[in-house]
N, C-alpha and C positions, 0 to 999 in steps of 0.2 A: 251468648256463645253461638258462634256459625257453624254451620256444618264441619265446617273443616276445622275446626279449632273441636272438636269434640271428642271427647276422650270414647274409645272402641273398647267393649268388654268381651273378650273372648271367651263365649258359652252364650253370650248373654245376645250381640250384636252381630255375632256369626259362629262358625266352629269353634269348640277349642282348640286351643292349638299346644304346642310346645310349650309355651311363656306361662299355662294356667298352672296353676298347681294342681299335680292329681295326686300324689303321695296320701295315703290314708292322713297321714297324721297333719299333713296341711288343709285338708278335708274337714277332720274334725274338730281340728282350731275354728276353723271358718262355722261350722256346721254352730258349734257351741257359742260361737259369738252371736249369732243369729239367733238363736234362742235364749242367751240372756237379755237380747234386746225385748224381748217380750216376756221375760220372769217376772215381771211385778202386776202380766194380766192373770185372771184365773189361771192353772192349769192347761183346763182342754182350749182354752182360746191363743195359751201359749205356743200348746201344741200346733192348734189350726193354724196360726200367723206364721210357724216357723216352714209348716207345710205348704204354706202359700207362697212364701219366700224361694223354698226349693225348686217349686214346680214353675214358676215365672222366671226364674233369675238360674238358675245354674242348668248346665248341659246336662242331657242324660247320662252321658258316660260319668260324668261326677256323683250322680246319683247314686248310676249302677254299682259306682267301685264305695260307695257308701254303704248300701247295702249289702252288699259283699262282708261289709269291716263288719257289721252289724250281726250278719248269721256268723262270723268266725268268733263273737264275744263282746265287739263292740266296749271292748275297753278304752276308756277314757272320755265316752261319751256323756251329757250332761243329759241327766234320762230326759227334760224335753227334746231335747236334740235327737235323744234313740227313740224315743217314741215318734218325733215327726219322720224321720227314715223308714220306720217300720210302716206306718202309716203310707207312704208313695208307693204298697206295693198294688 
């Protein structure tokens, strides 16, 4: 793959923009698929990989507006998931 043929992640490669999804609930689809990809490690190793995942790969403000979801009740969270959120503060 060339430079130019390279797919741009937006949060990830530069700003987010428009095109990312910030909607809580698109957030926490994502949030929860990243943390079942590491449900079959221990727990707290789950927890750490998903908080590595966070803190490399998605924008602050995806964060922020996760955290947010989190202090309102953070329903529908998969508790790795609300635990690695609580955990970036």
């Amino acid at each position: 793959m060339t430079g130019s043929d390279r797919v741009a992640h937006p949060g990830v490669d530069g700003p987010a923009g428009a095109d990312v999804p910030q909607t809580p609930a698109s957030l926490v689809r994502m949030a929860n698929q990243i943390a079942s990809n590491a449900a079959h490690k221990p727990y707290d190793v789950a927890v750490e990989r998903t908080v590595t995942h966070l803190r490399e790969f998605w924008h602050p403000s995806m964060r922020e507006t996760l955290l947010a979801y989190v202090d309102g009740g953070g329903e529908g969270l998969d508790p790795i998931a609300r635990d690695a959120i609580t955990a970036l503060r």
